[in-house]
Each structure stands twice: as C-alpha cells, then as structure tokens.
C-alpha positions, 0 to 999 in steps of 0.5 A, a space after each residue: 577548659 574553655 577551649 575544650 568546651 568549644 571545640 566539644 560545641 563544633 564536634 556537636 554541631 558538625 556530627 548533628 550536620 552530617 546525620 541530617 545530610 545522611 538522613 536527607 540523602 537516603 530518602 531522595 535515593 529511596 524515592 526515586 529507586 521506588 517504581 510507582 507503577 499507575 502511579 507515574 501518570 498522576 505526576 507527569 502529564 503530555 505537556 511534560 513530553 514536550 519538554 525533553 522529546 520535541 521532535 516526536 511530538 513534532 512528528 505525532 502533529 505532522 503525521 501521527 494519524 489516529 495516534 495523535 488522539 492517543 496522548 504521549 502516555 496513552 502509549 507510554 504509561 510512564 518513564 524511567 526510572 518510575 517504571 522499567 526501561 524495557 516497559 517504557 515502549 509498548 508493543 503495537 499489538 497492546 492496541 492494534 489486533 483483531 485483523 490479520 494484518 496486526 498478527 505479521 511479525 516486525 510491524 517497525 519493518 514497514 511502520 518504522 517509526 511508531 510516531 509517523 505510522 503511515 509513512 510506510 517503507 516497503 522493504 523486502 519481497 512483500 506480497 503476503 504481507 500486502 495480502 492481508 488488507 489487500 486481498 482480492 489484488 492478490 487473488 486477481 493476480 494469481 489467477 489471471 497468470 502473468 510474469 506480474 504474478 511472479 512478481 513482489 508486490 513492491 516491485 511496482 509499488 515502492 511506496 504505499 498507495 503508489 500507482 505506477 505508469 505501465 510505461 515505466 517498465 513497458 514499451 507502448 505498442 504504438 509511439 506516442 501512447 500513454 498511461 491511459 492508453 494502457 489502461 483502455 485495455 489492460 488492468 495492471 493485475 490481470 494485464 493477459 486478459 485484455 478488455 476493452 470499450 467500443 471506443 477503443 482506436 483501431 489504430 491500438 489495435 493495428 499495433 499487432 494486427 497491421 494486416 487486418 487494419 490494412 485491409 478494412 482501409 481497402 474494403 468498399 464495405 461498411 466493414 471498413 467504417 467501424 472500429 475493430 471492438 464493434 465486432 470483436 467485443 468486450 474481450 481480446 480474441 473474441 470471434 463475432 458470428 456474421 449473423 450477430 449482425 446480418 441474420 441470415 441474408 441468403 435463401 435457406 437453399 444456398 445455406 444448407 450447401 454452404 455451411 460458412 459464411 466464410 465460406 464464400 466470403 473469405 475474409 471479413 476484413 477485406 470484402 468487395 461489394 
C-alpha cells in the first residue's frame, strides 16, 4: 500500500509539472505571435539598433546626411516579429515628396543604399532624370544643339557633382592648353556657341584662323597691336564695323562713291600705312 501511494505522489507531482511548463510555453508563444503595432517603439529604442546592425549605424554617422537626424525608428517603426516583415523598410516616398524629383520610380537606382543617400550612383542613360533638380542645364543643352545634346547626362558625369575636364574627351586646339583655356571660351552645355573676354590670346584664336594671325604680325598698323576679340567682340563670328572705331575719316564725297570701306581697304587684317 505504501509503494502505490508513492508512486501515486510521483504521478502527481510529474502531471502538476508538465501542466505548469504547458502553461508557461503557450503564453511565451502567444506573446511574441502578438504584433504590437505603435506599441514596439516603447520597447525598443536607437541604442538597441546598435547591437545587432552595426555597420548601418556606422554608415548613418559617416554619411547619413539629414537622415541622421531621424533616428533608426524614425524610419523603422518597428521590427519583426512585432510588426510585419514587409513593413519593417519604408518607402522613400513616406517622407520625401512635394518635388518631382521624389515622384521618379526606383529611388535605390541612384540612392542605393538608404543609409549613405548621397553617395549617389549614376546608372543607365540618365537626363530626365537629371532634369528634374537640374533643369535650366538641361534646357541649355537642348537649345544651344551640339553632339553633348545627344548625349546622357552621365556621359561626362559618372559621379554626382563631377566636373569633368573638356581634355578628357577633346583635343586642345593648340598644345599645351588646359581645362581653363577651354572654358575661356566654351561653356560645356552650350559648347557651339563660343564667347569669350577681351583678354582672350590670339594665339587661341590662330588655332583656326592662322591667316588672319599672320597677317596682323606683318601689318605696320595698330591693328596689329591688339588682341582678335578687341574687334571681334564678346561672341565667335562677330564682324565689327570700321566706323565702331575710326568714325567716318574721309570726306562725305569720296563716302558716298565708295560705299565700303573695304572697298579700298581690302583686308583689316593686313593693311599697309
């Protein structure tokens, strides 16, 4: 009888342990099945992030730009299994909208990584694209014609905010030019139509027009003293009057038969006293 009894105490006990651990087990598993909506920012916090996604928090610090002053969980409103996976990454459009730039489609094609956005890739044949922030480049280009009108924004401008020297795709007119002798008279987005200062070399200028360079060096007229855009101002094949300089130097007679003054004085460029 004593030996049942006991044996009866063991089966008590054991059956009293298992409903506990039953009881114990479906709760945990009930809770953490249970999304809690708003409720998961009042259990994690920023410092938590740390502690699992390291890298991203590195990259946020490095070069988050205005992102860093949103918080892990100003974007992340929560994390699985509290909330759904698919809502765990918000789409850039949550915060970023009223410009039509934030209305182009695949913002992670250039902004590839949400936690370095402006570590910008340019992939693809970019110009629309580039015409929504960068629009008064664009009209230039398409109304100033050239063979950089034809071209992807990207072409030249493999990275964001790149200037690219005219020398990496151009020949110079003359050896030993640089950059900024290209710029002196060419703008990269309008590059046809040519203008330039006073100060401009003639030498620039003898590149294409060696005949004219030649003659004003064997003229014995001030002619010969001054540079090509004294006369031929401001804008590439600007033809200057005489009288802009010498009014009118000859009797009204001789004017009224001799209608030009190149008429006598057949070349600007090489006259002899």
């Amino acid at each position: 009888m004593k030996k049942f009894l006991s044996w009866a105490l063991v089966l008590i006990v054991c059956l009293l342990g298992w409903l506990f651990f039953a009881q114990f087990s479906l709760s945990k598993e009930a809770k953490l099945s249970q999304p809690i909506g708003n409720a998961s920012s009042e259990t994690l916090s920023d410092s938590d992030c740390i502690k699992c996604h390291k890298k991203e928090v590195t990259f946020i610090s490095s070069a988050g730009g205005k992102h860093q002053h949103v918080g892990c969980l100003g974007c992340h409103k929560g994390h699985y299994p509290m909330i759904a996976k698919e809502k765990m990454k918000p789409s850039c459009s949550e915060c970023h909208s009223g410009k039509d730039h934030y209305t182009l489609p695949n913002c992670l094609g250039c902004h590839q990584n949400p936690h370095t956005p402006l570590n910008i890739v340019l992939t693809g044949n970019l110009k629309k694209e580039c015409a929504t922030c960068h629009a008064k480049v664009l009209e230039e280009i398409d109304t100033f014609k050239s063979k950089h009108t034809n071209l992807a924004c990207n072409d030249c401008h493999s990275k964001h905010g790149e200037k690219p020297e005219c020398l990496n795709c151009h020949t110079p007119h003359l050896e030993g030019q640089k950059h900024k002798d290209c710029l002196s008279c060419h703008k990269p987005h309008s590059p046809l139509k040519v203008a330039y200062s006073p100060e401009v070399p003639n030498a620039f200028c003898g590149a294409c027009h060696k005949k004219q360079i030649d003659d004003l060096k064997l003229t014995s007229t001030k002619h010969g003293s001054l540079n090509c855009a004294f006369c031929h101002r401001d804008v590439h094949k600007t033809k200057p009057s005489c009288d802009n300089c010498h009014g009118a130097p000859h009797s009204a007679s001789i004017l009224a038969k001799f209608k030009k003054c190149t008429d006598c004085h057949e070349d600007a460029h090489l006259l002899i006293k």
